[in-house]
C-alpha positions in Angstrom: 33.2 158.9 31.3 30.5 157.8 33.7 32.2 154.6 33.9 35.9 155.2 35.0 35.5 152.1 38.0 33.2 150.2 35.5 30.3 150.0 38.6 27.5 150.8 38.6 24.8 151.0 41.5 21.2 150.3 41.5 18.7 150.5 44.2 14.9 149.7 44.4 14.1 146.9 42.2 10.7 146.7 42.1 7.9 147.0 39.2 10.1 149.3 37.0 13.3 148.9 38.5 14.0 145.2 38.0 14.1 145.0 34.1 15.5 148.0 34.0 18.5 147.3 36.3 18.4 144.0 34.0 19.3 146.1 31.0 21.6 147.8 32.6 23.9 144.3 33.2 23.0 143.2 29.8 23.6 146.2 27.6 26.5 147.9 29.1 28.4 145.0 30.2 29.4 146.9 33.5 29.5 145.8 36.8 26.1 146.3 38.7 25.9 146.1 42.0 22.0 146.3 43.3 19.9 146.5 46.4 16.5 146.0 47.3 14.7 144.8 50.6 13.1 142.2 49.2 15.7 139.2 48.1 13.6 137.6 45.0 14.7 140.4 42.3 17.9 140.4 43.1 18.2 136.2 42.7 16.5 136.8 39.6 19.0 139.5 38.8 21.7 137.3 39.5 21.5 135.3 36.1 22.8 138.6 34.7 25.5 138.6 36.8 24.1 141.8 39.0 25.8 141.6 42.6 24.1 141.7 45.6 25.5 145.0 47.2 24.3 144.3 50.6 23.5 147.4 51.4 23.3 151.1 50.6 26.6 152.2 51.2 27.5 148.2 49.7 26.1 149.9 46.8 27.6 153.6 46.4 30.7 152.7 47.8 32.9 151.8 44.2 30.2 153.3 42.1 30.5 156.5 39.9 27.0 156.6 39.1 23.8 155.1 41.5 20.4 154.5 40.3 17.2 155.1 42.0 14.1 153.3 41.2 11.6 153.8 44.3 8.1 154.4 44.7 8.0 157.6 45.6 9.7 160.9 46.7 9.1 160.2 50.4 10.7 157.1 49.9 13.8 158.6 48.2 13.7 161.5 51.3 14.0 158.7 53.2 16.4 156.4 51.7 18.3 159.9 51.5 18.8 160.6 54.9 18.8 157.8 56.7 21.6 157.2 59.3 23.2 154.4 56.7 21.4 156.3 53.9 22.4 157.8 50.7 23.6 160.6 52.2 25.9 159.2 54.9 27.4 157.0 52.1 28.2 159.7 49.3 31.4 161.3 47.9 32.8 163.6 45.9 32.4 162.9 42.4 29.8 160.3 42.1 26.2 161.0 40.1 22.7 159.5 42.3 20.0 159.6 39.4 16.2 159.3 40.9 14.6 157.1 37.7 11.2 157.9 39.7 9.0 160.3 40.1 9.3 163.1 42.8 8.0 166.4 43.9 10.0 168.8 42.2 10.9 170.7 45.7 12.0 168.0 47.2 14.1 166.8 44.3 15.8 170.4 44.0 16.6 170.4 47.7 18.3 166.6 47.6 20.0 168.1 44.9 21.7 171.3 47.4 22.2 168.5 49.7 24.2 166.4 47.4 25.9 168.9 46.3 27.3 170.4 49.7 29.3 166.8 49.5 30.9 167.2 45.7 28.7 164.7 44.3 25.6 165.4 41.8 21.9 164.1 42.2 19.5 164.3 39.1 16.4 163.3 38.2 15.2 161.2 35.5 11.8 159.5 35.7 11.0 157.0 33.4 7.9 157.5 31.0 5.9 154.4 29.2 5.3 150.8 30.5 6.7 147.9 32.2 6.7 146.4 28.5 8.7 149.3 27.6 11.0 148.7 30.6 11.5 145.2 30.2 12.3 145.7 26.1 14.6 148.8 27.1 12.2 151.0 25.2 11.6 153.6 27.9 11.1 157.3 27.6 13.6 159.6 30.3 13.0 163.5 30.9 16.5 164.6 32.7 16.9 167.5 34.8 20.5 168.2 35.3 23.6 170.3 33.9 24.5 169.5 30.7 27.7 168.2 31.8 26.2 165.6 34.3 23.9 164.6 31.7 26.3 163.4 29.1 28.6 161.3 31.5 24.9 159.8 32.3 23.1 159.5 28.6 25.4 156.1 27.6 23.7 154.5 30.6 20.6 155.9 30.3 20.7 154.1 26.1 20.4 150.8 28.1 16.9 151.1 28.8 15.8 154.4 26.9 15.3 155.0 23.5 13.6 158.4 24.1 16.1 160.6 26.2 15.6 164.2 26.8 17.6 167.1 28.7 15.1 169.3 30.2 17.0 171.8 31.9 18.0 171.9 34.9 17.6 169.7 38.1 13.7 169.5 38.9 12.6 170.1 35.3 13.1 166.2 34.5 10.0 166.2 37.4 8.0 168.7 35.8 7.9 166.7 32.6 6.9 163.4 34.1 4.4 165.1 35.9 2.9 166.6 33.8 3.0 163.5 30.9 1.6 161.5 33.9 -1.5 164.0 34.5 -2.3 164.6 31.2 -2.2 160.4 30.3 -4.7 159.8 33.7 -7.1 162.5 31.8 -7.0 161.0 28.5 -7.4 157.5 30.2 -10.7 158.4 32.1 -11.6 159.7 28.7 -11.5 156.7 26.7 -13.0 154.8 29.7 -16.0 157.4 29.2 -16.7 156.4 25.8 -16.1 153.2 25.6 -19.4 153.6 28.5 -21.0 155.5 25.6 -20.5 153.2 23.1 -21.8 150.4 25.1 -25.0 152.0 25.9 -25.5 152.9 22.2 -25.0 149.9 20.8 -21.3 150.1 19.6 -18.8 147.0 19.9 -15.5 148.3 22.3 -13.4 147.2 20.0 -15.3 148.4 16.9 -14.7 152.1 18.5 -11.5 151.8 19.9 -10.3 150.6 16.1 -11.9 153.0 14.7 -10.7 155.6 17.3 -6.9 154.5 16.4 -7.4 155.8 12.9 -8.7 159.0 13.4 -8.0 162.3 15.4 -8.4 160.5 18.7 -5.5 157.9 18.3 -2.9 158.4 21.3 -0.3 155.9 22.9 -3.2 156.1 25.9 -5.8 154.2 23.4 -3.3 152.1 21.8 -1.9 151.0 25.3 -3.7 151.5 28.4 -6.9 151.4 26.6 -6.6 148.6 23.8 -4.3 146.7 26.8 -6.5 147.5 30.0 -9.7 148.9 29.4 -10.7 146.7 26.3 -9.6 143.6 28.0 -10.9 145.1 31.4 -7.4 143.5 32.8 -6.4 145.5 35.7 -3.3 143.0 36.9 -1.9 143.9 40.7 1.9 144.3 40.8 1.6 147.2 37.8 1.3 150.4 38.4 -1.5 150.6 40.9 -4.1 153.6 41.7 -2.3 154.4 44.4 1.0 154.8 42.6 -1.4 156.9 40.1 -2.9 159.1 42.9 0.7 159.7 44.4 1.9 161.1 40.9 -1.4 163.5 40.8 -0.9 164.5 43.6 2.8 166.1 42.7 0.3 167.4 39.9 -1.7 169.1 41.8 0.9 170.6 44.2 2.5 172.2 40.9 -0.8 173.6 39.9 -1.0 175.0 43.3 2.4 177.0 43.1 1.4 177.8 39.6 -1.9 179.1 40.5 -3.6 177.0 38.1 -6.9 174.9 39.4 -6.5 171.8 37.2 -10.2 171.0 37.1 -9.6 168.0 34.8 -6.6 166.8 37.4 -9.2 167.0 40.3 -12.1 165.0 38.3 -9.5 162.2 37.8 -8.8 162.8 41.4 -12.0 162.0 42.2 -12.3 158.8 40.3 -8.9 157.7 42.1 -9.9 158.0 44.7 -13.2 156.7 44.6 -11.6 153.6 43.1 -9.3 153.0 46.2 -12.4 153.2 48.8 -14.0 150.7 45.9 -11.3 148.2 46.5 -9.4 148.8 44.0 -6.3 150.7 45.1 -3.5 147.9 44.4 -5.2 147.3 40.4 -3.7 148.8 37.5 -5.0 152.6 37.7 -7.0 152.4 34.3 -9.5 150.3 36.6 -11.5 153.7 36.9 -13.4 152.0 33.9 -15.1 149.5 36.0 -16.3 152.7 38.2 -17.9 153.7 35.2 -19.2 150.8 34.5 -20.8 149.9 38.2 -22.3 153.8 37.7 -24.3 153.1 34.5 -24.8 149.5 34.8 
């Protein structure tokens, strides 16, 4: 079992990570010990009876399995191999799982790293909203062995009701990659005709309902653009242009070693980046619509 010490570690409890870790406490009944820099989540947590570890190695010390819920895969290099980091900390046996999203190289390296000291990393980036989070309705794309992958899937249930092996280490990162790239595209797409629409004469709502019941429907209309776009409610503390232009870019770096251009990646691209330099960088990323919007009138 995953469980043997019934501990658990968290760290990073930030947009995604919070209700998450929450689940976690709630669902499995196990003892959670988290860490974050910032105190609030974790007083929050506390309610749920999630300990505050102190520390990194407060954290991985006890713990069979350690989450990972940080913005980025420089911030997981980091946390990684810090002098008091991850990797200073770890031993034989125990499982790190990155729930965010990574470049693939770098996850596959951490993972020889990890390995040189008898312990397993894996990744396993979350897919869907902070709704989804907070609900424990989340998507997961694992890349691991399928042994490390079962002693992690009970945990996993807490928060995920969509949970799939992907092959091995790194592939988790492809997935979630490539989900990610292929939602900004369809986003920008709706945001386009909704602009049509508009200018001819059509309600927003009139097309996206009548978008929802034909061909076009997608979890992009029904969320991000029935949520975001219709509403034009672009809250800070979600998941923020920038966070959206960090995840292209791993996009584009996989087109790059594919050898594929990505000419729909690199118009979104475009728009991301336009909407940071527009003031817009800390919004929710479907803001792109009011770029649009300022374009046409």
């Amino acid at each position: 079992m995953a469980t043997e010490t019934g501990r658990v570690g968290f760290i990073g409890l930030g947009v995604m990570g919070e209700p998450i870790c929450r689940n976690l406490a709630l669902k499995t009944k196990l003892d959670v010990v988290a860490h974050d820099l910032d105190p609030r989540p974790l007083e929050r947590l506390a309610a749920q009876g999630v300990r505050n570890g102190g520390s990194v190695r407060g954290v991985v010390e006890g713990a069979q399995v350690v989450f990972l819920s940080l913005p980025s895969g420089e911030a997981m290099d980091e946390l990684a191999r810090a002098a008091d980091g991850l990797l200073a900390a770890i031993r034989a046996g125990q499982i790190v799982v990155d729930l965010g999203t990574s470049p693939v190289h770098a996850t596959r390296r951490l993972a020889q790293e990890f390995a040189a000291h008898g312990a397993s990393f894996i990744d396993a980036p979350v897919a869907r909203t902070r709704a989804a989070a907070e609900a424990g309705t989340l998507a997961v794309m694992v890349g691991a062995e399928p042994e490390a992958f079962e002693r992690v899937k009970p945990l996993l249930a807490a928060f995920a009701t969509d949970i799939s092996l992907c092959g091995t280490v790194g592939c988790g990162q492809v997935l979630k990659i490539l989900n990610n790239m292929l939602l900004f595209q369809n986003v920008l797409a709706l945001c386009e005709a909704k602009a049509i629409g508009e200018c001819m004469g059509v309600d927003p709502k009139v097309l996206f309902d009548a978008l929802a019941h034909g061909s076009a429907d997608s979890f992009a209309l029904r969320n991000h653009g029935m949520e975001a776009v219709l509403p034009d409610h672009y809250p800070l503390k979600a998941f923020s242009v920038r966070y959206a232009r960090k995840d292209l870019g791993y996009a584009l770096l996989l087109g790059e070693e594919a050898g594929i251009g990505l000419d729909g990646a690199r118009r979104v691209e475009r728009f991301f980046d336009a909407a940071i330099q527009a003031g817009f960088g800390e919004h929710y990323w479907p803001v792109v619509s009011r770029l649009i919007e300022r374009r046409h009138g």
